[in-house]
N, C-alpha and C positions, 0 to 999 in steps of 0.2 A: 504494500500500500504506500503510494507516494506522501510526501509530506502534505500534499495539499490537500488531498482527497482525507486526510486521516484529520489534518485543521477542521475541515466540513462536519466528518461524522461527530468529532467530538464536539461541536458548535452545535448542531443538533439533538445531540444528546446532555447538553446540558441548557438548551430550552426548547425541552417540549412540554408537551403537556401530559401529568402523574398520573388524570382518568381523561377519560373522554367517553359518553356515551353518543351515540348514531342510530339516528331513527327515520327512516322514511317517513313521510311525512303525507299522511292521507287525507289530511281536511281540508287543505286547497284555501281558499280565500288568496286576497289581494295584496295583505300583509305579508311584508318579507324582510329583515334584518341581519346586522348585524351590531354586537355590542359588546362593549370591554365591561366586567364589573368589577369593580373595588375589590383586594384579597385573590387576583390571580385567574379570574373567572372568566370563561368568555361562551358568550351563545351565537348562537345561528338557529334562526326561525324560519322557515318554510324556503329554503334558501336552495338556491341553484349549483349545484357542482360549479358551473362555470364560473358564478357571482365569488365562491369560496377560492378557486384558484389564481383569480384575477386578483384579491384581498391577500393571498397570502405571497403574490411576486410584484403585489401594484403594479399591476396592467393597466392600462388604458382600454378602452372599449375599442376588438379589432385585435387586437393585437394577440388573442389566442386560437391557437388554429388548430384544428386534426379533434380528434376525439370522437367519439360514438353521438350518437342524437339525444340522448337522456343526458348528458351533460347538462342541455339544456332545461328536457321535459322531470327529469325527475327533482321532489323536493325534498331538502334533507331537515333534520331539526337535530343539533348539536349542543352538547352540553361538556364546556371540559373546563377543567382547572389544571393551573401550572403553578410552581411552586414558589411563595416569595409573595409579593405585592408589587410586580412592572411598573415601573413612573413613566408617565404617558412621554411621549417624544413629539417635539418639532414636525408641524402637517408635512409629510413626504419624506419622512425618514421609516426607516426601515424600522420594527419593534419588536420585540417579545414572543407578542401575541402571535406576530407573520411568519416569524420562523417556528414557532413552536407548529403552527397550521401545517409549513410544508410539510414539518415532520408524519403531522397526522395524515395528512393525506396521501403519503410516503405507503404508511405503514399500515392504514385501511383501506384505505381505495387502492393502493397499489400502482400511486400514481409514479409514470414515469416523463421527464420531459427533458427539450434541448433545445437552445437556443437557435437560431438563425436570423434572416433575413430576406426582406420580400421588396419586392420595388413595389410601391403605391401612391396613388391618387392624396394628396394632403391637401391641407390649410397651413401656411406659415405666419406663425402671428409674427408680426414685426412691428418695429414703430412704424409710423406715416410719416413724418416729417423727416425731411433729410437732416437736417441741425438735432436730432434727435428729442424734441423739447414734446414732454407729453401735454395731455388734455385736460383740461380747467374739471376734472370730475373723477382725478384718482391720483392721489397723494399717500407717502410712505406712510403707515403704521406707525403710530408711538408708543402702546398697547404690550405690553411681557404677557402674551396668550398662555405661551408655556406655563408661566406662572400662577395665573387664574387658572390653568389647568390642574395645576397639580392642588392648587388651594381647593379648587371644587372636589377633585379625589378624597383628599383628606377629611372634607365635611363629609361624605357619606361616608367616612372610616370610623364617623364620631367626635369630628374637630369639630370646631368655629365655626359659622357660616362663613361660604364663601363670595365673595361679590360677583355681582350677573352686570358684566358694564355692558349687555344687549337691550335693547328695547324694539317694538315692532317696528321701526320708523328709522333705525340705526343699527347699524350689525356691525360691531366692533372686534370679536374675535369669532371666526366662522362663516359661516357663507350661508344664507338662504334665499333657494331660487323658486317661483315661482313662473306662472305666463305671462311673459313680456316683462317680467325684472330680474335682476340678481344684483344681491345685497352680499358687499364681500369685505369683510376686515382682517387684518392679523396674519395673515396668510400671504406663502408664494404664489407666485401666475402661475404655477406650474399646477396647481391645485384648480386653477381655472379651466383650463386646460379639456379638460372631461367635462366641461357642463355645455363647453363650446360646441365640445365632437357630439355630444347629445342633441345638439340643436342643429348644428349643421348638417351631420349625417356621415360627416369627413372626418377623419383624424387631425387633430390638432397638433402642431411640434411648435415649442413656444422658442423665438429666434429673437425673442427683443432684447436680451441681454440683458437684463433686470433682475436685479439679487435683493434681498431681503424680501420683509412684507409690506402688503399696498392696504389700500380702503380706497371701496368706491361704491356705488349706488346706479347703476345704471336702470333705463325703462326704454320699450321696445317694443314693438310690432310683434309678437308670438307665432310662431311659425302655423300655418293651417290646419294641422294636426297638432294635437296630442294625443297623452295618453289614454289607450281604451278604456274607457267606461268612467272619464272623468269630463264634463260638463267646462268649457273653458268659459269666460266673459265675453264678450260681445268685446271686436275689435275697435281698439279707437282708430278711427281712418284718419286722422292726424299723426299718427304715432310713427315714428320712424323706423327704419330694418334695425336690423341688430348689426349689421354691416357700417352703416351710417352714426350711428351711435357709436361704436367701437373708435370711427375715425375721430368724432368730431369731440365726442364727452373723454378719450380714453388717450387718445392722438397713436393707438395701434391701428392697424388695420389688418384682416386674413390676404392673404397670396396663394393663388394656386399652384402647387408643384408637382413632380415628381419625382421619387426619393427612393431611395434601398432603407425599409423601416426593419428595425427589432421586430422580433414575434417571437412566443413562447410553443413551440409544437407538443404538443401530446402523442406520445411513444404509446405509452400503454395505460389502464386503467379499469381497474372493474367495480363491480359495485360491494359492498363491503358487507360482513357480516354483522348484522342488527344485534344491538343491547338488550 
């Protein structure tokens, strides 16, 4: 066993997760999750194979390929704890909880996979302006979300309260997106990233060269679809694309390319023996 391969196994054998129950999941509904609890805990509710392996390599949407059709169709309901109490980490860092998953899905589902590489159709977010100067409607962060985070863990552990600097009209740390807004504080672009490729339909690759986190409030024109069986508002025929908005509120704009992207393939995988 090389040294690096033997780094790996021993990295995954010192975060995984100590139980783990897996249960197919037969009651269906709309509701699907995922969530970290206080004390090492972590669940998945009515959740997609696909949803869990994207979560456990932070995938973008697209970006995993191969596998059987129930990756899709079937729903899982997970329950495991890992050892210790995880301190949450920085949006788009790697945690705990994600390596402890591949382990699981390593060693249940028998998942096997390998990196490559595809040429595709993208969106390049970039600035707009050649001087590089952004848009009168997203300014750095001043905000230690980390902090508020880890303050919020600790009140469900039995501390203090911890302070909520959100309100519905401002989103300070976190992102909440509805039709035709997105409310984003505290956070990288790259966290954006995915709400973009949801609405566009495209992959997003963020090219603006922009480090740390932003805050901004953007409102938009809702693409003519959503999601099935949810009711959207009535469009405001004043309201501008999300295109237009990005230039003018944000000073990014998308670019259309094509590129040689990352993608996660699926080798092998079966379905795992039930709890």
């Amino acid at each position: 066993m090389t040294p690096r391969i033997l780094a790996a196994v021993l990295l995954f054998a010192a975060q995984a997760f100590d139980v783990a129950s897996i249960k197919l999941n037969k009651d269906g509904g709309s509701v699907a999750g995922l969530r970290r609890i206080p004390g090492g805990r972590f669940e998945a509710t009515n959740i997609q194979l696909s949803a869990l392996i994207s979560f456990a390599y932070q995938l973008q949407p697209y970006e995993l390929q191969g596998g059987p059709a129930w990756l899709e169709s079937d729903r899982w309901d997970i329950l495991a704890r890992t050892a210790g109490d995880p301190p949450p980490v920085a949006a788009g860092e790697t945690d705990t909880m994600m390596i402890a998953t591949r382990a699981l899905l390593a060693e249940r589902f028998k998942l096997a996979v390998h990196r490559d590489t595809k040429d595709m159709d993208v969106y390049l977010l970039v600035r707009n302006r050649a001087d590089g100067r952004l848009g009168p409607g997203i300014t750095p962060s001043t905000t230690d979300c980390l902090a508020i985070q880890k303050a919020t863990d600790a009140a469900r552990r039995g501390g203090p309260p911890a302070p909520n600097p959100n309100t519905p009209d401002h989103m300070v740390c976190g992102m909440r997106v509805s039709a035709g807004r997105v409310q984003f504080g505290g956070r990288p672009l790259s966290t954006f990233t995915s709400v973009l490729t949801a609405m566009t339909q495209r992959r997003i690759v963020d090219r603006t060269g922009l480090t740390g986190e932003w805050e901004f409030d953007i409102s938009f024109a809702p693409p003519p679809s959503g999601p099935a069986g949810v009711d959207a508002p009535a469009p405001d025929p004043n309201a501008a694309s999300l295109f237009t908005v990005l230039q003018e509120a944000l000073g990014l704009k998308l670019q259309s390319a094509r590129i040689p992207m990352p993608v996660l393939v699926v080798d092998r995988v079966e379905r795992p023996e039930q709890d």
